[in-house]
N, C-alpha and C positions, 0 to 999 in steps of 0.2 A: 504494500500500500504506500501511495507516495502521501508525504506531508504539503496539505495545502496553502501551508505558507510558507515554501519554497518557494524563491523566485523564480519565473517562467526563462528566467536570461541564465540559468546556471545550465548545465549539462544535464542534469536528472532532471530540472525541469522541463528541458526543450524534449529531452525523452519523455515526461509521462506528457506532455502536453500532445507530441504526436502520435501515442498509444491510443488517448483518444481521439484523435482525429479519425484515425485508421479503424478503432472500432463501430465509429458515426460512418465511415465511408462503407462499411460492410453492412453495418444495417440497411443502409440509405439502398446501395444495391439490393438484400432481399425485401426489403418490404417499405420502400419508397421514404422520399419525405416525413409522411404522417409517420413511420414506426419510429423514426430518431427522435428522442428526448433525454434530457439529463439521467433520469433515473436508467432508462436502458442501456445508454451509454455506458454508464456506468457500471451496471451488471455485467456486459459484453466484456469490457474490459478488466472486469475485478480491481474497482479504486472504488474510493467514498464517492460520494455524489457531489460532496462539495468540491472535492478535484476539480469534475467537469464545469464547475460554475467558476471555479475561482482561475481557469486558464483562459475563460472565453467571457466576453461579455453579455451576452448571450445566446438564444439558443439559433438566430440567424447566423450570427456569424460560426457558429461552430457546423451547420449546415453548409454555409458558404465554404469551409476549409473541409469540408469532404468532401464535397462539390468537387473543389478543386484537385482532388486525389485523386477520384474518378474518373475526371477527362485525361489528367497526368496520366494515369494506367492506360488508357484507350489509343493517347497518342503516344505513347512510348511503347504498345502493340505495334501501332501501325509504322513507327520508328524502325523498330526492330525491323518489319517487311521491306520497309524499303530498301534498307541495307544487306538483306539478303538480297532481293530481288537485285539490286546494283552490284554484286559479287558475284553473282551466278548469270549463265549464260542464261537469254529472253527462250522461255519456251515456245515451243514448235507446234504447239495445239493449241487450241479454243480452250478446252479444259486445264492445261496447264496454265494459263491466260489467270482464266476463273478461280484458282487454285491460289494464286499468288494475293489476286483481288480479297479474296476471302480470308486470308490470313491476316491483312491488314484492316479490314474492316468488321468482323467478326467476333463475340468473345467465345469464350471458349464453350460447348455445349452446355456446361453445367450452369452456367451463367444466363443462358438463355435469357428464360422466360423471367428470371428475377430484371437485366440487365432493362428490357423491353417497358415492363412495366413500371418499372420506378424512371425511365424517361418519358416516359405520358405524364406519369403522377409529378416529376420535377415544374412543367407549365406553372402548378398550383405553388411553388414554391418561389418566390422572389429571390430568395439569396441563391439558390441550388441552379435556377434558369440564369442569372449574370454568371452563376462559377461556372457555368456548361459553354454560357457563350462565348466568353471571356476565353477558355481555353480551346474553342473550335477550330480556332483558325492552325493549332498545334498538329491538332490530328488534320485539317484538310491539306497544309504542308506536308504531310508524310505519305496522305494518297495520294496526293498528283505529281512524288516524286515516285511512289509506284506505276501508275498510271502515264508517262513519262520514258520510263524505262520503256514499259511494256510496249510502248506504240500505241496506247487505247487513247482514244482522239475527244476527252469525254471530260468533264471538269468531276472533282473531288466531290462538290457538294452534289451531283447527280448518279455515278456512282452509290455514295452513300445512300442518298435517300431512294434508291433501287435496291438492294440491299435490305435498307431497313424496312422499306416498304414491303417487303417481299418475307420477312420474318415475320411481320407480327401480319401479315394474312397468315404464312403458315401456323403460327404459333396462336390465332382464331378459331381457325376451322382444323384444328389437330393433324396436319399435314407435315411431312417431314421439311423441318426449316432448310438445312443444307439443302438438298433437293429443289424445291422453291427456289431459295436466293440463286443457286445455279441456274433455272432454269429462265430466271427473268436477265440474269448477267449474259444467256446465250441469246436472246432476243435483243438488250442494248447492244452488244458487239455486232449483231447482223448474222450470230453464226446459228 
């Protein structure tokens, strides 16, 4: 348990202070906005409750700095892709094409349907929608240096919103997402 009248400017402080962030940014992914609050936070994390109040002002900004964790993770995904894809030779298919696309815009399966739903639910959130937007332009740099590599003649923000558009139909009507987002990425390319 850390002591809450530790200064947030020492080393244990800047640690438990980002413990809970990290714990607000895990809630915030499975169960949106609404499920983050001091008490939860708190339990997630295993500190007093007063921790969480005495790092943050309150409960906006400690939303707003999971906010921004969250985009951080999505475009240091899509970081990662580009840098692969810029290392390795341009694939020779449509589906290796798609492959590449999907690694950079994608989270991981398990992530799914939490990642989907807490970005609808973020809209309702003031401080959650400026830390999304605020870090958008992170991740749209990382797909269109994907998108770039590849030859795909398409901007970041249209990509994505194919992509995402294409998950949460499948992830509606109970259809395999991969499959879906593949199948609307083979209609953008023309293949």
């Amino acid at each position: 348990m850390s002591d809450p009248t530790e200064s947030p400017a020492t080393s244990k402080g800047q640690r438990r202070r980002q413990e809970i962030v990290e714990g607000a940014a895990q809630i915030l992914l499975e169960h949106g906005p609404q499920g983050v609050s001091h008490r939860a936070v708190a339990q997630r994390v295993g500190c007093s409750l007063s921790a969480t109040t005495y790092y943050f002002s309150g409960l906006d900004e400690l939303l707003s700095e999971a906010g921004r964790v969250n985009i951080a993770r999505w475009a240091t995904r899509a970081e990662r892709a580009a840098e692969a894809a810029e290392a390795d030779p341009v694939p020779g298919s449509t589906d290796g094409v798609i492959d590449v696309i999907l690694r950079a815009t994608l989270p991981s399966d398990e992530e799914m349907l939490g990642h989907y739903l807490q970005l609808v639910a973020a809209g309702e959130s003031p401080p959650v929608r400026r830390a999304y937007r605020t870090g958008r332009d992170r991740l749209n740099a990382a797909v269109t240096r994907v998108l770039e590599r590849l030859g795909v003649d398409w901007s970041a923000e249209m990509v994505i919103a194919t992509v995402d558009g294409a998950c949460v139909s499948a992830l509606s009507e109970g259809r395999d997402v991969q499959k879906t987002a593949r199948g609307r990425l083979r209609e953008l390319l023309g293949a």
